[in-house]
C-alpha positions in Angstrom: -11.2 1.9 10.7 -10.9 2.7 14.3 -13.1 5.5 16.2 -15.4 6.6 13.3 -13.5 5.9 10.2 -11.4 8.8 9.9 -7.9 7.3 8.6 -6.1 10.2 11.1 -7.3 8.7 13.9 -6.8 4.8 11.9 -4.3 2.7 14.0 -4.1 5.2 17.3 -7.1 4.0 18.7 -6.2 6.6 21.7 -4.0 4.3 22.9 -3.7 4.3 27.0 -7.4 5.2 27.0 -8.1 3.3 30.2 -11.2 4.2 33.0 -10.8 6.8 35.2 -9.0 4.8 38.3 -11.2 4.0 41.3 -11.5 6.5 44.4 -9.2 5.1 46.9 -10.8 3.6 49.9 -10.6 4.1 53.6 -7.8 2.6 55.9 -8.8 -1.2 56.9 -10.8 -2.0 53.5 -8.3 -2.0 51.2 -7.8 -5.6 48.9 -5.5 -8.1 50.0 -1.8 -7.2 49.4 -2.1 -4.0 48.7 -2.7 0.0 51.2 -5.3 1.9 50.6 -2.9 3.8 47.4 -3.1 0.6 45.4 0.9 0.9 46.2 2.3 -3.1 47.2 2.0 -3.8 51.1 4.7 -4.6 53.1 7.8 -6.8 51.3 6.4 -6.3 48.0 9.0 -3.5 46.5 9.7 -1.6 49.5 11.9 -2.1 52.9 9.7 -2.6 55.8 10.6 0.2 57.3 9.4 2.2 54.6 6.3 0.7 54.5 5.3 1.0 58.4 6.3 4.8 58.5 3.9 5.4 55.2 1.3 3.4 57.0 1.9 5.1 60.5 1.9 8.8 59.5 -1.5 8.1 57.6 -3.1 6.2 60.4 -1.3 9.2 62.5 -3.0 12.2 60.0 -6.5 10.1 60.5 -6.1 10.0 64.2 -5.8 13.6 63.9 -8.9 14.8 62.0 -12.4 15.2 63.5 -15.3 12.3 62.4 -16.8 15.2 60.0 -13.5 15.9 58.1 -13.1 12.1 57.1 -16.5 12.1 56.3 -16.0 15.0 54.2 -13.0 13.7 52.7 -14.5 10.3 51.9 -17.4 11.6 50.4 -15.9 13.9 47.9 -17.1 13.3 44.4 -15.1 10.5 42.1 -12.3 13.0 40.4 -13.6 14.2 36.9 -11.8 13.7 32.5 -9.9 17.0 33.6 -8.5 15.7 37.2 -7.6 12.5 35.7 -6.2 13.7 32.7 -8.6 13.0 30.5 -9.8 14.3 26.8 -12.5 16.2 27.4 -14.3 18.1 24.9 -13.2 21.4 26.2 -9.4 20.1 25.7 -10.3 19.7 21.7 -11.9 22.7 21.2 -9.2 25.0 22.5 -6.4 23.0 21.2 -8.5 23.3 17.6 -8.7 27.1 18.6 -5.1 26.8 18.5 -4.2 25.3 14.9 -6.8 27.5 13.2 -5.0 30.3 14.8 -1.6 29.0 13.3 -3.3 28.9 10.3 -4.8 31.9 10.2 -0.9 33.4 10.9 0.4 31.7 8.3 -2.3 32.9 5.9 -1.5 36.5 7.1 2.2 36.4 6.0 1.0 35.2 2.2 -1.4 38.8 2.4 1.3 41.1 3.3 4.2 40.3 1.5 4.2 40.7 -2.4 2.2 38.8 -4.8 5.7 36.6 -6.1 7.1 36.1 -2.5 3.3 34.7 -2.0 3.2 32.2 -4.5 6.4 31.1 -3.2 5.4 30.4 0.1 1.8 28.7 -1.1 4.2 26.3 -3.1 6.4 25.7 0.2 2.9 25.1 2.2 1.6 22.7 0.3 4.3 20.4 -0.2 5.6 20.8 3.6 1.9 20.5 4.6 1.4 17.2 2.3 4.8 16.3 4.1 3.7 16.7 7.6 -0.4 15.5 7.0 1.5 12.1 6.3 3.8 12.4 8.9 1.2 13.2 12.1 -1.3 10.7 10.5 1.1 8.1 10.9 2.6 8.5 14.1 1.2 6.7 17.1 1.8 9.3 19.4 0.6 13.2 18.9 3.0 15.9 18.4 1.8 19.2 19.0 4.8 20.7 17.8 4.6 18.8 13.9 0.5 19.8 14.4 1.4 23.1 15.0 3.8 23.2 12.1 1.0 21.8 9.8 -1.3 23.9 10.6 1.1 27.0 9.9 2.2 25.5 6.5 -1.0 25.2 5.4 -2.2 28.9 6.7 0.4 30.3 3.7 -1.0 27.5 0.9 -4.7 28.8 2.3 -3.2 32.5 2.2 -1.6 32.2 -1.1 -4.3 30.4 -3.3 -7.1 32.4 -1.4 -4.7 35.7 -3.0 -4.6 34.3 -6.3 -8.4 33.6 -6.5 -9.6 36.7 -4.9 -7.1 39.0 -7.2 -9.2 37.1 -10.4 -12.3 37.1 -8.7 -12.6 39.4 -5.9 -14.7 38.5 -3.0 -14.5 34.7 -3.4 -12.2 34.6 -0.2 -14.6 36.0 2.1 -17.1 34.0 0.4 -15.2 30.6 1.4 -14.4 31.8 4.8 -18.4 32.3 5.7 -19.9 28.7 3.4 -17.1 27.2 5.0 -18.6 27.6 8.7 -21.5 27.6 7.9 -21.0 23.7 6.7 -19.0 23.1 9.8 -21.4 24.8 11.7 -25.1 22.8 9.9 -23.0 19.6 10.5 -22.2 19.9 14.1 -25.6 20.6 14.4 -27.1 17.7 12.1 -24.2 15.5 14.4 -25.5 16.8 18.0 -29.6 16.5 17.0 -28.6 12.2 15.6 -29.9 13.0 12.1 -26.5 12.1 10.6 -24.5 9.5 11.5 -21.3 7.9 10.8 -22.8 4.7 9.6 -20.9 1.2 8.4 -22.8 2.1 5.0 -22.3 5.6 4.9 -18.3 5.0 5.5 -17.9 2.3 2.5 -19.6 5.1 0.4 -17.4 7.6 1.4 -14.3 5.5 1.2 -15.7 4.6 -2.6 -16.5 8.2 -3.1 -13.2 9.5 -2.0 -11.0 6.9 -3.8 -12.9 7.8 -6.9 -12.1 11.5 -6.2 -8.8 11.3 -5.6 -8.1 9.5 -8.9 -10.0 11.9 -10.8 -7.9 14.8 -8.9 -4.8 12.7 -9.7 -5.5 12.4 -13.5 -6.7 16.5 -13.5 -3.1 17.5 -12.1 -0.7 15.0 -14.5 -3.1 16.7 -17.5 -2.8 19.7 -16.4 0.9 19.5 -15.8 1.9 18.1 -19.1 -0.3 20.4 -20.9 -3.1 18.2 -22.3 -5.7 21.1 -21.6 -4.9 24.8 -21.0 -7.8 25.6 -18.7 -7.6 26.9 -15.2 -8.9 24.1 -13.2 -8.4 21.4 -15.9 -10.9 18.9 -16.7 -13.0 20.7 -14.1 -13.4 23.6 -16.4 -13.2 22.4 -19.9 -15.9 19.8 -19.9 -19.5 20.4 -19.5 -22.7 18.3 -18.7 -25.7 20.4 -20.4 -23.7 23.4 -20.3 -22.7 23.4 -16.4 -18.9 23.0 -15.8 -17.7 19.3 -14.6 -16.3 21.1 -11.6 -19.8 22.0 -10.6 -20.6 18.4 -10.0 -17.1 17.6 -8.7 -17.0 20.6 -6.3 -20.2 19.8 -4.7 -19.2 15.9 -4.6 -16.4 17.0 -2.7 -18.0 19.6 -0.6 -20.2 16.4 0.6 -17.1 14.3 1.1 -15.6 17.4 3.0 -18.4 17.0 5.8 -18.9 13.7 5.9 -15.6 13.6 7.1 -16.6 16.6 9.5 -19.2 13.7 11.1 -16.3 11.4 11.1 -14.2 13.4 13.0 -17.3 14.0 15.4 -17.6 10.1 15.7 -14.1 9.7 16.8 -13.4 12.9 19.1 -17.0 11.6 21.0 -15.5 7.7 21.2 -12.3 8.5 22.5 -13.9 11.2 25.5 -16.4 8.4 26.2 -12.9 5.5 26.3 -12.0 8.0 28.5 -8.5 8.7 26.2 -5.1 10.5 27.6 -4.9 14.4 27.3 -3.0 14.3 24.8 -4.8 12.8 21.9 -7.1 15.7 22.2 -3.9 17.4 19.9 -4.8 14.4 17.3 -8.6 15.6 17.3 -7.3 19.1 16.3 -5.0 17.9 13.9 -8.1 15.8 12.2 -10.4 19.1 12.5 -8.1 21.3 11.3 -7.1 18.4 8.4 -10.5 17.8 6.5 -11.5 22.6 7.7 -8.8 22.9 5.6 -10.0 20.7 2.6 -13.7 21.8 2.8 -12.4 25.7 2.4 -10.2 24.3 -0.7 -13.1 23.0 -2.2 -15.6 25.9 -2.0 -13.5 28.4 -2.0 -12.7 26.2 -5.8 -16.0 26.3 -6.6 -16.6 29.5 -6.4 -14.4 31.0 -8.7 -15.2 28.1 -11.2 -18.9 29.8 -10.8 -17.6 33.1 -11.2 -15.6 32.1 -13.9 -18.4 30.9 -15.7 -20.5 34.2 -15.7 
């Protein structure tokens, strides 16, 4: 997979992500057939008349500035990600700033309206989230406006769920938002200091790992849904290994998954400032932050109230 192995940034490969372009040179040492703009010389897409006054009133402005403000001018420092429009990593943090703020709105409506109208709208997030993860994975291009949209949906499933869980077992909502930082947080540092990597090895685990998750979560929901076993969290809660819940084992399992991907993510925002990718895809580094933030507080907030309910 492309830039890390994160299947949200599979297929994009910031496309466009070219080096920054060269500082333009003074008059008289430009490359044959082209000005010093990198714009075509005379009788290459322009009249000549055109192409004579462009090159006269520059030749004119450099007549009419001192040896030290050419100097100055030619000496300037090459143009920086941000001048060039560029991702930078200051571009992906506030943009991620953005969708967790979305989700946090959209969490807020589910806490203030009443407890029916909230189970509603957690119903309407997930499927329109679900709906719109698919859609801004697969698009080449990033649209802030379908990121923004996913972000919000999924703030009222967050909202709702997190109201359901902390009604049965209060606390657990507060509880998810803090482990689920703290993860972020002991994996950006683990990421930053090289001890964790997104290795070729590491990523055919985690693809194996996930797959295997994902049917396990599959068969859970169809038994849950036609009623082969009446516990809360299905198979998670209803079988045992020496007395410890299944969903123990599958909670932490997933919890691993959860920042794994977080390294993933890492891998891919770091390659595509270094490919030196548009401005744009920083939006499609958010959306892949916001994506797996929003599965690691699913998953602990999860296990947490299968630990409480165990007590």
């Amino acid at each position: 997979m492309a830039l890390g192995g994160n299947p949200i940034f599979n297929g994009k490969n910031f496309r466009g992500a070219t080096q920054a372009p060269p500082v333009p040179q003074a008059y008289g040492h430009n490359n044959f057939g082209q000005n010093q703009f990198g714009q075509p010389a005379y009788g290459q897409g322009r009249a000549p008349g055109q192409v004579m006054d462009a090159q006269s009133g520059w030749m004119s402005q450099q007549q009419n500035m001192s040896n030290d403000q050419l100097q100055q001018m030619y000496h300037r420092p090459a143009a920086g990600p941000s001048e060039t429009g560029r991702m930078t990593f200051d571009d992906v943090i506030v943009k991620t700033a953005i969708c967790l703020a979305a989700v946090a709105a959209g969490a807020a409506v589910t806490l203030v309206v009443a407890l029916p109208l909230a189970s509603l709208l957690m119903i309407v997030g997930a499927l329109g989230g679900f709906v719109l993860a698919l859609v801004n994975t697969f698009k080449k291009q990033p649209s802030p406006a379908l990121i923004l949209a996913y972000a919000a949906l999924e703030g009222l499933f967050l909202g709702g769920l997190t109201r359901i869980l902390d009604g049965m077992y209060p606390g657990v909502g507060l509880q998810a938002v803090i482990g689920t930082l703290s993860v972020f947080a002991v994996t950006l540092v683990l990421f930053k200091s090289g001890k964790v990597r997104a290795t070729p090895k590491a990523m055919r685990f985690f693809m194996i790992a996930t797959i295997g998750y994902a049917v396990f979560a599959l068969i859970n929901m169809v038994m849950m849904w036609t009623g082969a076993v009446d516990s809360p969290f299905g198979l998670r809660t209803s079988m045992e290994i020496a007395g410890i819940p299944l969903g123990v084992f599958i909670g932490l399992l997933a919890i691993g998954l959860a920042a794994f991907s977080l390294i993933m993510d890492f891998t891919s925002i770091e390659a595509g400032v270094r490919s030196g990718a548009p401005e744009r895809f920083s939006w499609t580094a958010a959306f892949g932050l916001t994506v797996t933030l929003v599965w690691l507080y699913v998953e602990i907030i999860r296990l947490l109230a299968i630990l409480r309910g165990d007590d």
